[in-house]
N, C-alpha and C positions, 0 to 999 in steps of 0.2 A: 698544544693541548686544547682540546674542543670546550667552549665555556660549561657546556651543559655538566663533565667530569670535574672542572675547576668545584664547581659549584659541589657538587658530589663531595670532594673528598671535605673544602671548608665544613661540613654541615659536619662531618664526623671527626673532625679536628677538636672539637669541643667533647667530646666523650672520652670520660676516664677515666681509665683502665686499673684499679688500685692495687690489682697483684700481680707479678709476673705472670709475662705469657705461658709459661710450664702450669701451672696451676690452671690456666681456662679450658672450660669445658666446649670450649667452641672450635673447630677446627677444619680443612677443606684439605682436596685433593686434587694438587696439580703434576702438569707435567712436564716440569723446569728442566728435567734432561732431554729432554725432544721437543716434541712442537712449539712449547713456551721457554726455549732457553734463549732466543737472542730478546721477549720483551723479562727476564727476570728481574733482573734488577729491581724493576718500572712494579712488577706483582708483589713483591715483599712488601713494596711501600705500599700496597693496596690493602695486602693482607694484616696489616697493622690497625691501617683506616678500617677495613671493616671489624675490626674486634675480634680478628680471629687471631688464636694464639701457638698455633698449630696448623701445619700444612704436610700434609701426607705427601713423600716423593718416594719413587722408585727408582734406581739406576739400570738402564737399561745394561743385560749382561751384554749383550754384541757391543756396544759401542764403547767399553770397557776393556773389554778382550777382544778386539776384532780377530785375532788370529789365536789359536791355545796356546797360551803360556805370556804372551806379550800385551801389557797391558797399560793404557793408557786414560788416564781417570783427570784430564784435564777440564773436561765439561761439570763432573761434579763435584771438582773442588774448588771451580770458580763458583757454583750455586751456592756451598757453604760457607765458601767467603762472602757472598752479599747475603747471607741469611745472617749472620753473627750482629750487623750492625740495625738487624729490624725488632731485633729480640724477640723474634717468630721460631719455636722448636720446629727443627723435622723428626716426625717418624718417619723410621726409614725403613723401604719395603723393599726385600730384596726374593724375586724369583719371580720368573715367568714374565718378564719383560724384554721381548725381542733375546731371547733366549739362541744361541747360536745354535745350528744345527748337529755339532760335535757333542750339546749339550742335549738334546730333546731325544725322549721323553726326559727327566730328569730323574724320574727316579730308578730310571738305568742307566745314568751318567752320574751318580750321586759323588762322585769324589768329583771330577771336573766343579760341578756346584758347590759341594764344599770350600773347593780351595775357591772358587769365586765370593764365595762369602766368608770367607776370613780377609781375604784382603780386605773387602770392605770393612770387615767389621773391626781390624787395626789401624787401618788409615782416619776411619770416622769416632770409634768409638768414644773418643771422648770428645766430640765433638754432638753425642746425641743421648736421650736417654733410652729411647726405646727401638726395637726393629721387629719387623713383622716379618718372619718367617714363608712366603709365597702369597699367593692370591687365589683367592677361589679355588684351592684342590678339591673342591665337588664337584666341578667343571669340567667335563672334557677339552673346551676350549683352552684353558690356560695347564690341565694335567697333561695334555697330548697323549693322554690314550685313558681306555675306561676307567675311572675316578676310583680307587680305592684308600678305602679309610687307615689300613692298616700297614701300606707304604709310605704314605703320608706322616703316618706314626711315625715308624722307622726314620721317616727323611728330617721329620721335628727333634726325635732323639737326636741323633746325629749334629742336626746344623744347632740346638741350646749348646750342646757342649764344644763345641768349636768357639761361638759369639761368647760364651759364657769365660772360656779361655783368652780368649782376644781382648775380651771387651769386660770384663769381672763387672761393671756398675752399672752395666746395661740390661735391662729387665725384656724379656723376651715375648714376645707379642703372637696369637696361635693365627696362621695364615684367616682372614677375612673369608665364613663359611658363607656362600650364596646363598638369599634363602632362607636363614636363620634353621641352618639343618641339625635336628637333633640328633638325628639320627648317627647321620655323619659321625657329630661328634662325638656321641656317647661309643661310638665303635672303634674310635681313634683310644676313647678313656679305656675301654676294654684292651686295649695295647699296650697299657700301662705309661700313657703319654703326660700325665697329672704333673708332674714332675720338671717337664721341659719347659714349662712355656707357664708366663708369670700372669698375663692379660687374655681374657677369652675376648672373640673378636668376630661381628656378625656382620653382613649387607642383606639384613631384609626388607630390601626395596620393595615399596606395596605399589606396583603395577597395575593392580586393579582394586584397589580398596583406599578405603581414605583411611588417615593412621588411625584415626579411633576405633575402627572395627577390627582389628586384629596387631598391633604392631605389639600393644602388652602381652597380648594371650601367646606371640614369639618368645618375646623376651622371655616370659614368663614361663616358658618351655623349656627356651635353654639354662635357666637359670636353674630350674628344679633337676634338669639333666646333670648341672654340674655339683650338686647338691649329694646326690646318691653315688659320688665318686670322691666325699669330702673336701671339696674343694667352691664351696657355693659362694665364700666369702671373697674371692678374688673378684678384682673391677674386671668389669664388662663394657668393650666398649663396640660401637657402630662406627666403621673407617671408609665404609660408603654409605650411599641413602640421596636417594634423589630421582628428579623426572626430567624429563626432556619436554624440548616446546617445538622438536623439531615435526616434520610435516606426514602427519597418518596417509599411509598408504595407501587408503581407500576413501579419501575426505568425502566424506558428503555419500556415500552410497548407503547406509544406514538408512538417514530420512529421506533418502528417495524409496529404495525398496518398502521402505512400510508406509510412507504416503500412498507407492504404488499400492501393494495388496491390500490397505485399508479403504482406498477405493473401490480396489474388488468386492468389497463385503459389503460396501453400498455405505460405509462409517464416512458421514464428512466432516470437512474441519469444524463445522460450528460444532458436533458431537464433543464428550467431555470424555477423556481419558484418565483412567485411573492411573498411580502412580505411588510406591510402598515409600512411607517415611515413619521409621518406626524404631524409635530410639532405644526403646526395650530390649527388642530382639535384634538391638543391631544390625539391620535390615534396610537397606535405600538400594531406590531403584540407581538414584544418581554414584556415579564411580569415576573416579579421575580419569579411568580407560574412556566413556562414554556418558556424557551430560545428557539428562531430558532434553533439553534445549538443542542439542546437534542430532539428537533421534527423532520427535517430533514439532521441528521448530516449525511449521504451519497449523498445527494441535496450540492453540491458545487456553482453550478452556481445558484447566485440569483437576483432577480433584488426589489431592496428598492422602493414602487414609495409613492406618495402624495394619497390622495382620489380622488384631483380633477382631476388625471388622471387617474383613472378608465374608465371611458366612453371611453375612446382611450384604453386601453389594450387590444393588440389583443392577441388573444390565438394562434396562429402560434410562434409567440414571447414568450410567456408565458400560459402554457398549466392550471398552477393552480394556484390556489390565497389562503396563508395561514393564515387565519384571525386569530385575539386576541382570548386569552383560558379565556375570560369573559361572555363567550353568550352576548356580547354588540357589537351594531352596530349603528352607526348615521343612523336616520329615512331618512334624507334628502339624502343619498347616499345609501340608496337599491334599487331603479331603475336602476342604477348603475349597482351593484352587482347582479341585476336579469338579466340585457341586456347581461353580461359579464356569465351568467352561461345560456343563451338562445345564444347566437353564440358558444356553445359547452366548456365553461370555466371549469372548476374543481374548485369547493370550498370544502377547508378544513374547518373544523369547531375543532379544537381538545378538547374543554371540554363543557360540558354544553349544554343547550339549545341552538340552535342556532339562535340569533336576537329573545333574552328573554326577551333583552334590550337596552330602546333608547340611545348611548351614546351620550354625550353634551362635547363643549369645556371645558367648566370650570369643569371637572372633575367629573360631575355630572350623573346619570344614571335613568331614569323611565322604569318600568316595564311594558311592554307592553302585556307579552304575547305572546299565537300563533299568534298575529295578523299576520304574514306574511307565517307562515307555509307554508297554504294553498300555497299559490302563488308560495312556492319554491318545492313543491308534497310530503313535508317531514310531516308524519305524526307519532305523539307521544304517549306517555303514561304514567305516574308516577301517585303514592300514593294517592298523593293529589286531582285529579280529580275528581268528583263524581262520580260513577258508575265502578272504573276503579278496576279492578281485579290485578292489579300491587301493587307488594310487597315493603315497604319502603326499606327494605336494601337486599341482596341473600346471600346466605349459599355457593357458588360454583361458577365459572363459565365452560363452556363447547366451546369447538373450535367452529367454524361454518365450512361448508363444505369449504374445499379449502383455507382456513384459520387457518392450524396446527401452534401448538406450541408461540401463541402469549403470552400465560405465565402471567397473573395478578392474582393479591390477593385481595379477594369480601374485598369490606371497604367503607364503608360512603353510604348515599344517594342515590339512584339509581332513572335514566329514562331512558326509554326504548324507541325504536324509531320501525314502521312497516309499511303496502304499503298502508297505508289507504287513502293515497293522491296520488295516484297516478293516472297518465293518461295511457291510449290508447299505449302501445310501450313502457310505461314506467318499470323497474325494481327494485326490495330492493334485492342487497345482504346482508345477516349478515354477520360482520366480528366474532363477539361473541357471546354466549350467556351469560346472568345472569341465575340463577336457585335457587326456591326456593321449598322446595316440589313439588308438579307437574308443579310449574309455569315455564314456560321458557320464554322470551324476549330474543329480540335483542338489548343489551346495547351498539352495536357500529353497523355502516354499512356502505353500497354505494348505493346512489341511483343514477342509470343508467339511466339517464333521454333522451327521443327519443319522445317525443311528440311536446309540445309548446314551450320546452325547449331542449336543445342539450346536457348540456353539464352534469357534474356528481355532486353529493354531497356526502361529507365522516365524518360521525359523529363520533364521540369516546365516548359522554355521560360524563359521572361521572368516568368512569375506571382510566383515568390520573389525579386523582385529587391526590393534591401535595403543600401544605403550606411548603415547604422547598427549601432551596437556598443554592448555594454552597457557603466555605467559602469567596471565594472572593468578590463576588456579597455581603454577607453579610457587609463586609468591605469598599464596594465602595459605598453600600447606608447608611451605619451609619451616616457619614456628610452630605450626601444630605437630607436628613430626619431633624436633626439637623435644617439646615438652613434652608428650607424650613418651618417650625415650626415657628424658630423665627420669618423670614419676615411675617409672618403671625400674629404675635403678640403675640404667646405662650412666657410664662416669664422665664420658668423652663420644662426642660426636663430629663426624668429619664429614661433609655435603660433598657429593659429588657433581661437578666436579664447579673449578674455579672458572672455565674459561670455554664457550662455544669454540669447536674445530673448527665448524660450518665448511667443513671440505664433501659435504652431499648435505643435502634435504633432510635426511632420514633421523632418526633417532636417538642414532649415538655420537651426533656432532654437536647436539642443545641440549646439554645437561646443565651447559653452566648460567654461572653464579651474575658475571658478565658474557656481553658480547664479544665474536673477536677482532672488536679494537679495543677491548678493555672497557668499555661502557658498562656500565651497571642497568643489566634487565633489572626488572621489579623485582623478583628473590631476589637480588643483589642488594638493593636498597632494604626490602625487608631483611636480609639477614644484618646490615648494619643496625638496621631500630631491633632487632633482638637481643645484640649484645650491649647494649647500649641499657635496654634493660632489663636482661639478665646478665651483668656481669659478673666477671670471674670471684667468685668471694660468694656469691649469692648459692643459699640453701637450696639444696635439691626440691622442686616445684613438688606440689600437693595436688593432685590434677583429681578431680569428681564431676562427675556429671547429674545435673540437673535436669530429666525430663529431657527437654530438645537440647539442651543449654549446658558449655561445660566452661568449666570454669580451672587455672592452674592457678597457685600462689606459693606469694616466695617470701624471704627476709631477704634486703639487700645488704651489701658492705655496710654502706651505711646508717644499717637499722632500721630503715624503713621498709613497706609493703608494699609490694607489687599485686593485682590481681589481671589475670588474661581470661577474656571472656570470648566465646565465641559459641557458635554452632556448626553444626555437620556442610549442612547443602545450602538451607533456606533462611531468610532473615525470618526473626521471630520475636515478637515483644516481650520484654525483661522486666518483673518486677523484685525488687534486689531489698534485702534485708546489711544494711551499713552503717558501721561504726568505724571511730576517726575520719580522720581529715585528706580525703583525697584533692591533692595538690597539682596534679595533670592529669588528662586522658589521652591518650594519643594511637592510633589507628596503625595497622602493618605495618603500612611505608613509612610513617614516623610523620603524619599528622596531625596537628593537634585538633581536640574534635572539642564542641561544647555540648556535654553529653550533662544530663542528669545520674548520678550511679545509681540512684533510687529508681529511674524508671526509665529505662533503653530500647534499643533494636539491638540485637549481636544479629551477627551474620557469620559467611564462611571465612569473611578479614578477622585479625585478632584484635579485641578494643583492649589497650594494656591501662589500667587503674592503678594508678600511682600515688601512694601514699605515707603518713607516718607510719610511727613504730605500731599506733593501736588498729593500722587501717585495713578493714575486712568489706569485701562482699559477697553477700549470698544467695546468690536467687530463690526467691520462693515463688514465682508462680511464671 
């Protein structure tokens, strides 16, 4: 054992745990029947040390029933035997894991699946409290064929009353909806599904948003969805949720492309760039997808404003405006943002459609469409269009003139942007092209606007697209997701996952918690300082925002106070209104800090304020 884990586990040796593991609200997702079944053992003892009391397992069907009807469950019931002595629950998640082919789609093999989850669910059932009924049926990936709500009904009927037969004390779990889909689910309740399934169950992993902007206004979605089908009081829980630190497909093509076109426009680095931080309208340029910092890291000089100063931004002052990499824009602030790019402004756009969508305070987005193209001379192209000769994904891309050596790898989705909008005076540079057999598009560009408009626009399309975070970031929103959750009334949360594949670069090999020797990345250690304090026994968090500054509090087992202070993107000075006696501060990774609580910095880490039974704090300014 490498000293640097020695030292890991000693530090949380010391943390304790005062209720059974069934009771914590902390939990992860591994994969003890496959890739991590020869280090299990070695992980239960992890998953204790880190304070999680709960570990999500799935039993793969193929290697259970290699052949129909013959079956052999040696792998998971060696898992259960080393799970009994860490006092770590599983839930247990049974469907659409390595699924045999005599089984797939399943919900035209629905008795084969059945009898596969009855065995499990007599062999285990008293061995677990809860089982999750499949994974992501809004997925075509894991349904094998176009996702319907109302099969899925039918297939939950069916496998509650089997589990329910088998397993009488086992409380049924509704498969984990991708997305936090309302829709989905309310059409599964229109099935008369209310019935089957004791635990509703979401993964809306926020890909492109940081949990404050939207993860409540989910919850909070399906919450009310389960509400108007009588059933609002049932727990709620999140059995994924997480980011990868593994390697964006296009690193570094973002601040090259807008270094490049921003030279075009004659904008040099000494020039100050604007950049939305507006905690009101729940509005940042910055996004776990793409940081200011990896879009113009040669842009030193910047300036943060609010939306409602837009209308005063002068371009003398600030020559460009770097909008959010979501295509989302508040409706009610594009005249704005049109007034500001018709006095000669430069708007960056760096992913997506641009104002594809209306953004809302509460986190929420309607799709709107080209409705505003037009108005900004930007005219587009993609797949989906009727008529449109545009290819869904390209085989290449190619420089555009004057635009050597930007360097991206064709991946995902493709839209295409050209001058179809344009005026009298006006220009399309391409920064790139896409290519697909003879097709070529412009999948990034600049339009030179000299008409009814002055000033420029610079797309980049789909090319920077990036579901990946560095490890830090991944460590500084592990807790804020967390909390954010609970105050929202989630009862159990499960991180996915426990453990880097790192069998490719890409995305879905660095989700975890550790590396794959077991090493603890940073979420790893922060998720240890989170149970540690919030442990199991501790009051659902009171989570409010102050201005830039949010703040979560708790009562512990112990009777004393906890407060978690943080902000969104940017450190910001804290003047805090405090009563009793805080008695540590300690930082994400479980640092201890000597902080004033009267008067601080928060930042994107969480500073946790740890106190007695009277201890509060409140920021006021």
């Amino acid at each position: 054992m490498q000293p640097f884990r020695i030292l890991f586990y000693l530090a949380v040796l010391g943390a304790s745990f005062c209720l059974p593991a069934a009771e914590s609200p902390h939990g992860v997702c591994a994969h003890l029947c496959r890739g991590e079944f020869a280090d299990a053992e070695e992980e239960f003892g992890i998953f204790r040390d880190l304070g999680l009391g709960a570990v999500r397992v799935s039993i793969p069907w193929k290697i259970v029933e290699p052949r129909q009807g013959e079956w052999d469950f040696r792998i998971p019931d060696r898992v259960f035997e080393l799970a009994e002595p860490s006092g770590v629950e599983i839930l247990l998640s049974l469907g659409c894991d390595q699924t045999p082919a005599w089984g797939t789609p399943v919900s035209r093999h629905q008795e084969a699946f059945l009898s596969f989850l009855r065995q499990c669910a007599e062999r285990y059932g008293r061995k677990v409290r809860h089982i999750e009924i499949f994974n992501e049926p809004n997925l075509l990936r894991f349904w094998q064929e176009p996702p319907n709500p109302e099969a899925y009904a039918e297939l939950l009927k069916k496998a509650a009353a089997v589990v329910r037969r088998s397993a009488p004390n086992v409380k049924i779990v509704y498969g984990g909806l991708d997305g936090a889909d309302a829709r989905y689910l309310e059409a599964t309740l229109k099935s008369g599904v209310a019935d089957s399934f004791d635990i509703m169950n979401i993964h809306p992993y926020q890909w492109y948003h940081f949990p404050e902007s939207k993860l409540a206004f989910e919850i909070g979605r399906i919450r009310r969805t389960m509400e108007r089908y009588g059933i609002g009081e049932r727990p709620l829980w999140i059995t994924e949720i997480g980011l990868s630190t593994g390697r964006s497909r296009n690193s570094g093509y973002a601040a090259k492309a807008i270094a490049a076109a921003l030279g075009a426009l004659g904008i040099s680095p000494e020039r100050r760039i604007a950049v939305i931080v507006d905690p009101d309208a729940n509005y940042y340029t910055d996004s776990p997808r793409i940081r200011t910092e990896e879009m113009i890291p040669g842009y030193r000089n910047r300036r943060a404003i609010a939306l409602r100063e837009l209308p005063k931004l002068e371009v003398r002052d600030c020559p460009a405006l770097l909008l959010c990499a979501d295509g989302a824009f508040p409706v009610a602030q594009v005249p704005a943002l049109l007034d500001y790019c018709r006095r000669g402004g430069t708007l960056i756009f760096p992913f997506g459609l641009p104002l594809y969508y209306d953004h809302t305070p509460d986190g929420g987005r309607t799709q709107i469409n080209d409705r505003f193209m037009k108005e900004f001379h930007i005219g587009w192209s993609s797949w989906w269009l009727r008529g449109s000769a545009a290819p869904k994904t390209v085989d290449r891309y190619e420089d555009a003139e004057g635009f050597p050596g930007l360097g991206a790898n064709p991946f995902g989705l493709q839209v295409f942007f050209h001058d179809g909008n344009l005026e009298p005076g006006d220009r399309f540079l391409p920064l790139l092209w896409g290519c697909r057999g003879t097709f070529r598009g412009a999948v990034g560009g600049i339009y030179r606007l000299n008409s009814s408009l002055k000033g420029n626009i610079i797309v980049l399309g789909n090319v920077t697209a990036s579901d990946t975070v560095s490890e830090t970031l991944q460590a500084q929103l592990l807790p804020r997701t967390f909390l954010i959750a609970m105050g929202a009334g989630v009862k159990r949360l499960f991180h996915y996952c426990f453990r880097d594949g790192a069998m490719h670069p890409w995305r879905e090999a660095y989700f975890g918690l550790m590396n794959r020797q077991n090493q603890p990345k940073p979420a790893g250690i922060a998720c240890r300082t989170l149970t540690r304090q919030f442990p199991a026994g501790s009051t659902m968090p009171v989570v409010r925002r102050h201005g830039a500054v949010y703040t979560a509090a708790w009562t512990r087992p112990d009777g004393g106070r906890t407060v978690a202070v943080w902000s969104v993107s940017d450190e910001v000075p804290v003047e805090a209104r405090v009563t009793g006696k805080s008695s540590a501060i300690v930082d994400y990774l479980g640092r201890e800090r000597a902080e004033n609580p009267a008067g601080f910095r928060a930042g994107p880490g969480i500073l946790y304020f740890v106190g007695d039974s009277n201890f509060s704090l409140e920021p006021v300014r």
